[in-house]
ROZAMAR-10588 format. One record per residue (C-alpha): x, y, z; chain; residue number from 0; residue in three letters. Coordinates in Angstrom, 2 decimals. Example, Ala and Ser with C-alpha at 12.3 -4.5 7.8 and 13.67 -1.06 7.14 Angstrom:
! residues 2
DRENDO, 12.30, -4.50, 7.80, A, 0, ALA
DRENDO, 13.67, -1.06, 7.14, A, 1, SER
This chain:
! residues 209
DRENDO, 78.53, 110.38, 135.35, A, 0, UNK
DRENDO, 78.78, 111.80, 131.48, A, 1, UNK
DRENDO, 82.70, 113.13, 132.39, A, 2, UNK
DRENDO, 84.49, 112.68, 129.49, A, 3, UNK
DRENDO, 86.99, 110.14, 129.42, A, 4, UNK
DRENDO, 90.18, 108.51, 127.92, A, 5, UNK
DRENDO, 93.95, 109.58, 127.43, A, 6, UNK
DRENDO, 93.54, 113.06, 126.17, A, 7, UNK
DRENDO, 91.19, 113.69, 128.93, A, 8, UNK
DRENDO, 93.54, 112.49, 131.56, A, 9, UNK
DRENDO, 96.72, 113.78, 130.51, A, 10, UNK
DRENDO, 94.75, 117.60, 130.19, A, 11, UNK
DRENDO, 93.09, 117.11, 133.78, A, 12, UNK
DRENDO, 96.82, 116.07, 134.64, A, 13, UNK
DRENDO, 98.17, 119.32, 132.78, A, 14, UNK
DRENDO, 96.40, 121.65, 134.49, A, 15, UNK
DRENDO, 96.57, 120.61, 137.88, A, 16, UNK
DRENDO, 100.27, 121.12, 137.48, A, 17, UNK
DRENDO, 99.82, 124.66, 135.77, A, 18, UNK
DRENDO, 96.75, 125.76, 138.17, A, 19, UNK
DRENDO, 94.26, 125.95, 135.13, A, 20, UNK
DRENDO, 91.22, 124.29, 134.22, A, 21, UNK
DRENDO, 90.64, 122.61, 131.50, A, 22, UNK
DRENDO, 87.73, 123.55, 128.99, A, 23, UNK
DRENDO, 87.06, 120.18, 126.15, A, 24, UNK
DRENDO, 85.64, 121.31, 123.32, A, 25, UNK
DRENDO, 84.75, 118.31, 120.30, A, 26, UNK
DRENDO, 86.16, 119.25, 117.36, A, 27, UNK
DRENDO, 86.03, 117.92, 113.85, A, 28, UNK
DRENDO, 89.50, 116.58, 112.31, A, 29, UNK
DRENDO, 88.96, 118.25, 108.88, A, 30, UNK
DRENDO, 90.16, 121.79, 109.39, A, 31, UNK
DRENDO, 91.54, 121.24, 112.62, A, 32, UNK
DRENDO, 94.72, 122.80, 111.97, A, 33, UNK
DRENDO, 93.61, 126.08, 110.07, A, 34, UNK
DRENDO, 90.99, 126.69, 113.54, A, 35, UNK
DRENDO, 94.58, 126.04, 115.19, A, 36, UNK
DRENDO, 96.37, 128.34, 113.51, A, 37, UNK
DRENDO, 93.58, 131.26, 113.76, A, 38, UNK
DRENDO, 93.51, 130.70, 117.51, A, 39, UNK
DRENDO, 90.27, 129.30, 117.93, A, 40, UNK
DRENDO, 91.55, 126.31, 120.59, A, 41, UNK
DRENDO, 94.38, 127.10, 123.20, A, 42, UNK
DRENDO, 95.72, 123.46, 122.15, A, 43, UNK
DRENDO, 94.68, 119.91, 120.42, A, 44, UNK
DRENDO, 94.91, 116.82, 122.20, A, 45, UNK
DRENDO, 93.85, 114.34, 119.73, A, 46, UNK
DRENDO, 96.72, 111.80, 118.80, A, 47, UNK
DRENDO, 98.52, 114.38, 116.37, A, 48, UNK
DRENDO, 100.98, 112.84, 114.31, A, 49, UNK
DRENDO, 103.95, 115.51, 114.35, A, 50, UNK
DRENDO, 105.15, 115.94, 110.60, A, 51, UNK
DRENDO, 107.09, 119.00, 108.92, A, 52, UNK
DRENDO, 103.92, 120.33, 107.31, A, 53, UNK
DRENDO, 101.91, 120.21, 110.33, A, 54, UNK
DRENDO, 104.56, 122.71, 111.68, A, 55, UNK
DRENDO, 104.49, 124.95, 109.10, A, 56, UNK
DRENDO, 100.99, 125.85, 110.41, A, 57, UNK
DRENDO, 101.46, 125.13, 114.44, A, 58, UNK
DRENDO, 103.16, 124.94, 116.55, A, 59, UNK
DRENDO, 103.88, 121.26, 118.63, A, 60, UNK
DRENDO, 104.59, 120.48, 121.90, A, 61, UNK
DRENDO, 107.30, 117.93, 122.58, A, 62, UNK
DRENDO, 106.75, 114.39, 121.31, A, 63, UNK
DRENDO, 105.16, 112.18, 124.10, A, 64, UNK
DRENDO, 105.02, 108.63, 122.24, A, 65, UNK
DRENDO, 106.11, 106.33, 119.58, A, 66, UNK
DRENDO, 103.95, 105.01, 117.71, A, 67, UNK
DRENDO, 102.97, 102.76, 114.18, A, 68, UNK
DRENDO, 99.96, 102.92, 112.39, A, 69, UNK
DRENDO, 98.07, 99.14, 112.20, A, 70, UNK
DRENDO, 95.61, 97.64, 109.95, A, 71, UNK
DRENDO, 92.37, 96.42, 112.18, A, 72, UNK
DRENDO, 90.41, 93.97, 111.30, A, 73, UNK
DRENDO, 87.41, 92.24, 112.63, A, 74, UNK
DRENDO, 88.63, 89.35, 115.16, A, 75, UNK
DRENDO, 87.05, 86.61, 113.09, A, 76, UNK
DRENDO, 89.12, 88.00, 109.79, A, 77, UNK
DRENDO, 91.47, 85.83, 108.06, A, 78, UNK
DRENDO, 92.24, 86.94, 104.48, A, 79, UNK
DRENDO, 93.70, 90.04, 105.47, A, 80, UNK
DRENDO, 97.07, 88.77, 107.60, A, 81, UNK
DRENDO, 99.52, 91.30, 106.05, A, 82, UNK
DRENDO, 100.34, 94.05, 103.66, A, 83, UNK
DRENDO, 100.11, 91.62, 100.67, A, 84, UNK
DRENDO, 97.39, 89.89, 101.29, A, 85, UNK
DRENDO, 95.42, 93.43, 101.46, A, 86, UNK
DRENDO, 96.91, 94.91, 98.55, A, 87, UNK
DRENDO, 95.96, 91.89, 96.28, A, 88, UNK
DRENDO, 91.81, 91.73, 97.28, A, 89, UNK
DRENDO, 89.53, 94.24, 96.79, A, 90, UNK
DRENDO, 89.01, 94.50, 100.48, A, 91, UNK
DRENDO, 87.63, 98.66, 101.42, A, 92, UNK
DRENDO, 89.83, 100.31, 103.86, A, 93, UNK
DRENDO, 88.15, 102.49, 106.38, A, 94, UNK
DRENDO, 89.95, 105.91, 107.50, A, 95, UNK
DRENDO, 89.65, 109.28, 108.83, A, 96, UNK
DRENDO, 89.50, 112.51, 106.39, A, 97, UNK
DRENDO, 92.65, 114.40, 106.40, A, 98, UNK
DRENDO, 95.17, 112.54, 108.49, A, 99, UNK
DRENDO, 98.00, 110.36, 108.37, A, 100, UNK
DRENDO, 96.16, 107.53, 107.93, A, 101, UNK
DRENDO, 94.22, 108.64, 104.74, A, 102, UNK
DRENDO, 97.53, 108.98, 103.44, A, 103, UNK
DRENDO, 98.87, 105.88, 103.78, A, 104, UNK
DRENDO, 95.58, 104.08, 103.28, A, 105, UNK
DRENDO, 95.78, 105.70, 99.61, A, 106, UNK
DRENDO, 99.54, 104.79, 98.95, A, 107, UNK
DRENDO, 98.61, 101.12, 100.33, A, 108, UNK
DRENDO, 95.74, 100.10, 97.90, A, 109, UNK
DRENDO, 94.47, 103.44, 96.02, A, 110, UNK
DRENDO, 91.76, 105.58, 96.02, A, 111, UNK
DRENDO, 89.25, 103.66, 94.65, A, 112, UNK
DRENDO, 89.23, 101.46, 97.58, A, 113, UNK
DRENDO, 89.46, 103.79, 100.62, A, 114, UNK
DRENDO, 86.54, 105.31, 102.34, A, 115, UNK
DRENDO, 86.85, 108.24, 104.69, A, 116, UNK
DRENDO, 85.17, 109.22, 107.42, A, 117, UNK
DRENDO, 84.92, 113.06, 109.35, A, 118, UNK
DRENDO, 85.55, 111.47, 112.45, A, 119, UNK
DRENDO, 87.79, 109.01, 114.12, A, 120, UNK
DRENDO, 85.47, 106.56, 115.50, A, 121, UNK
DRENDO, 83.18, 106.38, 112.45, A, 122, UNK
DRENDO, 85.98, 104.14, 110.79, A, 123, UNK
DRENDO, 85.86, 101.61, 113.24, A, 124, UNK
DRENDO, 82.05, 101.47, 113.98, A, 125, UNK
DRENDO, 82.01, 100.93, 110.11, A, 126, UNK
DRENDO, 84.05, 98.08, 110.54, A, 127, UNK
DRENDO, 82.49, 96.63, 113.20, A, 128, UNK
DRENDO, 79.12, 96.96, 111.17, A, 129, UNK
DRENDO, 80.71, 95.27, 108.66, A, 130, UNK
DRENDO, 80.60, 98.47, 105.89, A, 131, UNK
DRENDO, 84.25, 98.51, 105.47, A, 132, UNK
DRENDO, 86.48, 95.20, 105.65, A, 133, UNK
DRENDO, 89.48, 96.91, 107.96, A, 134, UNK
DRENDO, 90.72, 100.62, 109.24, A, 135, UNK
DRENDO, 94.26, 101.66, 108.93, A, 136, UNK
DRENDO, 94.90, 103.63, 112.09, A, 137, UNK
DRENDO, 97.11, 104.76, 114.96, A, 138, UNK
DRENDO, 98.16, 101.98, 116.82, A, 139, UNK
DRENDO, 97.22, 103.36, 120.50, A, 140, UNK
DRENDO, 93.83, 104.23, 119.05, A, 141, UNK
DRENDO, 93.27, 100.82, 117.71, A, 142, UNK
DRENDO, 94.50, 99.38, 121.55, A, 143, UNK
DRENDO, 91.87, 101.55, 122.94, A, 144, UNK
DRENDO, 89.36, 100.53, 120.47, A, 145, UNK
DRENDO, 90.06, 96.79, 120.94, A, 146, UNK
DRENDO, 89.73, 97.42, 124.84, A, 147, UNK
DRENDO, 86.10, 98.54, 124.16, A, 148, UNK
DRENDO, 85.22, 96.47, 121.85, A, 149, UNK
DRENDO, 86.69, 92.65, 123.62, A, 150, UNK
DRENDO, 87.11, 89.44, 121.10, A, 151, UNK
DRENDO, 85.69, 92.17, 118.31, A, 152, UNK
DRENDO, 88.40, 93.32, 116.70, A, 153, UNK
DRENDO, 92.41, 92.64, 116.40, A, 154, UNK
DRENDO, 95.59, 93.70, 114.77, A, 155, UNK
DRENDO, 96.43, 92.37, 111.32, A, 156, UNK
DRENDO, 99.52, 93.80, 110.79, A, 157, UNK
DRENDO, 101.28, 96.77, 111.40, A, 158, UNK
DRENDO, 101.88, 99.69, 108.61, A, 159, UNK
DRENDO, 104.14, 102.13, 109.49, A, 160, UNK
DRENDO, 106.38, 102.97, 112.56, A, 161, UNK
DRENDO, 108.93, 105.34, 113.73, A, 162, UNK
DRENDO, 105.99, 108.31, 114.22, A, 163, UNK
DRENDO, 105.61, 110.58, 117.12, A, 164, UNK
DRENDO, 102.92, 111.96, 118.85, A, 165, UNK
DRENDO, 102.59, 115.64, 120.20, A, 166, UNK
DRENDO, 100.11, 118.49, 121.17, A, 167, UNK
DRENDO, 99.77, 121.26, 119.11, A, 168, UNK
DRENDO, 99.01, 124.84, 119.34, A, 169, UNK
DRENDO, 98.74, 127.98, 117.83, A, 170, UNK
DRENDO, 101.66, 129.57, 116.25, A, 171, UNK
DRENDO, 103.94, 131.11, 118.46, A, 172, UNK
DRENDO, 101.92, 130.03, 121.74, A, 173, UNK
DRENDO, 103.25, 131.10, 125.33, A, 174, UNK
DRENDO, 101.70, 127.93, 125.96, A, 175, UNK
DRENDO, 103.98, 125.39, 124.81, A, 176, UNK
DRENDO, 106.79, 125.72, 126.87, A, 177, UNK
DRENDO, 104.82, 125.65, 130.25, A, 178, UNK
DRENDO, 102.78, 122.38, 128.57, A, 179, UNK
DRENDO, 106.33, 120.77, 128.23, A, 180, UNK
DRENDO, 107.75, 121.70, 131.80, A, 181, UNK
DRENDO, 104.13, 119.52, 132.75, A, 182, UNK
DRENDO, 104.82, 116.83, 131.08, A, 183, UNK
DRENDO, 108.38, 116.42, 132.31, A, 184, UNK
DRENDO, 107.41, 116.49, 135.47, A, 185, UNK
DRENDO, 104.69, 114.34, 134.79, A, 186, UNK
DRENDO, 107.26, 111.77, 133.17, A, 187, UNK
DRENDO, 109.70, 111.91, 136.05, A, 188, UNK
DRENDO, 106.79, 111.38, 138.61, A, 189, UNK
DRENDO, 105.44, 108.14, 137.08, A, 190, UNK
DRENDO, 101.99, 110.22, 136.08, A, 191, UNK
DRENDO, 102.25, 109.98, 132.56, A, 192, UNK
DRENDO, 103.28, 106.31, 132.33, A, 193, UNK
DRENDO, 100.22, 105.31, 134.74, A, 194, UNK
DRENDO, 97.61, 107.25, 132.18, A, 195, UNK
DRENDO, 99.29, 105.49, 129.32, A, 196, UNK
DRENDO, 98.94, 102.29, 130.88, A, 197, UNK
DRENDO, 95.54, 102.61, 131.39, A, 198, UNK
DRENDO, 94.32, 103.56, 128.11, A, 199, UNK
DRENDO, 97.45, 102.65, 126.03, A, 200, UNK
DRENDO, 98.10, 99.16, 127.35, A, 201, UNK
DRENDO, 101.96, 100.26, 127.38, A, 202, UNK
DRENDO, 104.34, 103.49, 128.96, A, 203, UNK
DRENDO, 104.61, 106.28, 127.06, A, 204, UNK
DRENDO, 108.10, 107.47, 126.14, A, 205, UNK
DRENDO, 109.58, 110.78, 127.01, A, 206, UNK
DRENDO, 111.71, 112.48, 123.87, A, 207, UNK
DRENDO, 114.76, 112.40, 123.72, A, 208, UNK
């Protein structure tokens, strides 16, 4: 039908039934995401933020709506990379996106030299299904969702981090947020949210505490 689809896309249809709006997806690059945020240029992000202290000082974030780890994925026929070790002693090339999370910890993990990033956050893992990077460090739901389109294609190694949340953001001082959250309550409470996370997550989302 070319309708847009996956979690983001759900959970903003889902939104805005709730708050009697309709929702407007716009594509936008990862790389200066949060400056376009900050000067108003989107009404909110939806695209797997990681919610960290110096994200904050530029936006403002909605409640957290999952925990989450980032993974290392690998092609499913891989078997020299099986954990952190075994990736930090090769010269394997770790795919990531520019500007996130993952770039980050794809640097501390094996350096510079042997990280390639990529402007967007599917380029990483078409890269390593072409076989132009050896593995992607990346969020863990993302890599679920990328292993449901992909099937026998890719799998987990090993998992990098945990203990991060998810959350929407928005421009500073937004009279946006707090309706967004009331949503998203309600759509907790009423079994909503869990269903679009089980479709597209492969697991429930959890509510913050």
């Amino acid at each position: 039908s070319g309708e847009a689809v996956g979690w983001d896309y759900d959970v903003g249809r889902a939104i805005c039934e709730r708050l009697n709006c309709t929702p407007v997806f716009v594509e936008a690059a990862w790389e200066g995401l949060f400056e376009a945020m900050a000067a108003g240029e989107y009404d909110v992000a939806f695209d797997g933020i990681t919610l960290t202290l110096a994200r904050s000082l530029k936006v403002d974030f909605s409640d957290p709506y999952v925990e989450y780890g980032q993974v290392i994925l690998v092609r499913a026929d891989e078997t020299e990379i099986t954990d952190e070790e075994s990736l930090v002693s090769s010269d394997k090339i770790v795919g990531t996106q520019i500007g996130t999370t993952n770039e980050i910890a794809a640097i501390k993990l094996v350096g510079e030299d042997r990280v390639v990033s990529f402007d967007t956050y599917d380029m990483p893992v078409v890269a390593l299904l072409s076989g132009d990077v050896d593995c992607v460090i990346i969020d863990e739901v993302a890599a679920i969702g990328f292993m449901r389109e992909n099937p026998d294609k890719l799998k987990i190694a090993f998992h990098v981090t945990t203990g991060e949340f998810l959350a929407l953001a928005f421009p500073p001082k937004s009279d946006l947020v707090e309706p967004f959250n009331w949503a998203m309550q309600e759509m907790f409470a009423d079994g909503t949210m869990d269903e679009i996370c089980q479709k597209w997550l492969l697991r429930p989302c959890s509510p913050s505490e």
